[in-house]
C-alpha positions in Angstrom: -37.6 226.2 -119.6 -35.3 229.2 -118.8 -33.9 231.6 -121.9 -31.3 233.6 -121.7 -31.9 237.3 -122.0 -30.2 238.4 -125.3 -28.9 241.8 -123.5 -28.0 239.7 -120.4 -25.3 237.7 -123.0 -22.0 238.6 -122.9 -20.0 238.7 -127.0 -18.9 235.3 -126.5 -22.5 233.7 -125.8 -23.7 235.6 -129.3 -23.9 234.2 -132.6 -20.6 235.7 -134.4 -21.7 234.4 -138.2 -25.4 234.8 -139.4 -27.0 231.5 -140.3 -28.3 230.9 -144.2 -31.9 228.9 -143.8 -31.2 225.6 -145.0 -32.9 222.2 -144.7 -31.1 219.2 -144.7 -31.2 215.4 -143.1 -27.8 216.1 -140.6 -27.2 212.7 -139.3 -25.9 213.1 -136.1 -24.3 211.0 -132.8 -23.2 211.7 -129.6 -24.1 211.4 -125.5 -26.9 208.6 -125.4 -28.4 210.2 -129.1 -27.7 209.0 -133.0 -30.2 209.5 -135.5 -31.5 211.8 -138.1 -32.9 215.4 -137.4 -33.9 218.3 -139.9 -31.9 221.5 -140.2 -33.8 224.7 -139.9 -30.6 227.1 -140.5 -27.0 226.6 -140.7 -23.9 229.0 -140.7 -20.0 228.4 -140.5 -20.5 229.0 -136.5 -23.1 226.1 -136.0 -27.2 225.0 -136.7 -30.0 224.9 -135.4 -31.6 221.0 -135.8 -34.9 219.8 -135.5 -35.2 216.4 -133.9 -37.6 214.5 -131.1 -34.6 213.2 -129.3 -33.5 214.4 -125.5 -30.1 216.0 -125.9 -28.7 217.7 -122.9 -26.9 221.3 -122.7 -23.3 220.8 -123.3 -23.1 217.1 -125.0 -20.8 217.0 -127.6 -22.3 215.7 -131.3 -20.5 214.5 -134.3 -22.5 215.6 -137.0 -22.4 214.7 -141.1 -23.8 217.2 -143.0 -24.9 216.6 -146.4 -23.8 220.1 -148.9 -24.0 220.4 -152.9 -24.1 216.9 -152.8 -20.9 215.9 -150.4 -20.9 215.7 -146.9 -18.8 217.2 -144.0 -18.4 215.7 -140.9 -18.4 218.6 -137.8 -18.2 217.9 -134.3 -20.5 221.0 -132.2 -21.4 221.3 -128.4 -24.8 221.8 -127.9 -25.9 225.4 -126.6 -29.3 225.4 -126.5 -31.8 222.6 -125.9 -35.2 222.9 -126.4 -36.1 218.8 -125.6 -38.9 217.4 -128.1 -38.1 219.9 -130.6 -34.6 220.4 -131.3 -31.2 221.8 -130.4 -29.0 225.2 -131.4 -25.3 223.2 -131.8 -22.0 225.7 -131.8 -19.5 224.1 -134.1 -15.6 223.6 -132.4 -12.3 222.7 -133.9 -13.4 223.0 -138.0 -11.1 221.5 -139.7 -9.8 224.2 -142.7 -10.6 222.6 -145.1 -14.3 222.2 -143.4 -14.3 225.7 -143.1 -13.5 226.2 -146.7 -15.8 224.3 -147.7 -18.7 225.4 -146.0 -18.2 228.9 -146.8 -18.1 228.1 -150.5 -21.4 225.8 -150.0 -23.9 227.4 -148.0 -26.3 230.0 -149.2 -25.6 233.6 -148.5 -27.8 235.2 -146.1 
C-alpha cells in the first residue's frame, strides 16, 4: 500500500471541511459493492467508512446516511482505499438542500 505524502498534495487533494467523529450504519452501493459499513467521521466534504468489502480507488458510491433520525442520500468517489478495512469517500454534486441539512445535523468539531 502506497500513501500519499501530505506535503507532496497539492490544495485540491486536501480535506477543505474538518470531519465531526460520528458513528453511523451508512448503507452504501456502487461498482461490484452494496452493503452496510460503519462511519468513523463524517464532514460536509465526505467520510471515512469502515467496511470488509474491496472497493477500488475512484468507484463512485451512493450512500444513505442515517442523521437526527432522517436519512440523506449522497453520491461520493472514493479517494482512499485501504481494502479490508475501509475507504475515505469525497462527496460530489450535494444537492442544497443535502448540504443544508448536513451542516445543521452533524456535530461541530
Amino acid at each position: 500500500m502506497i500513501e500519499d505524502d501530505p506535503e507532496e498534495l497539492g490544495s485540491d487533494d486536501r480535506r477543505q471541511h474538518d470531519r465531526s467523529r460520528v458513528i453511523v450504519d451508512v448503507h452504501f452501493d456502487g461498482g461490484d459493492a452494496t452493503g452496510v459499513a460503519s462511519t468513523k467521521d463524517i464532514s460536509i466534504g465526505g467520510l471515512y467508512m469502515s467496511t470488509q468489502a474491496d472497493i477500488t480507488v475512484g468507484e463512485t458510491l451512493s450512500l444513505r446516511i442515517p442523521l437526527a433520525g432522517q436519512h440523506v442520500i449522497v453520491k461520493g468517489d472514493v479517494v482512499y482505499s485501504n481494502p479490508g478495512h475501509g475507504v475515505g469517500v469525497r462527496f460530489h454534486r450535494l444537492t442544497p438542500e443535502a448540504r443544508e441539512w448536513m451542516e445543521r445535523e452533524l456535530p461541530k468539531p
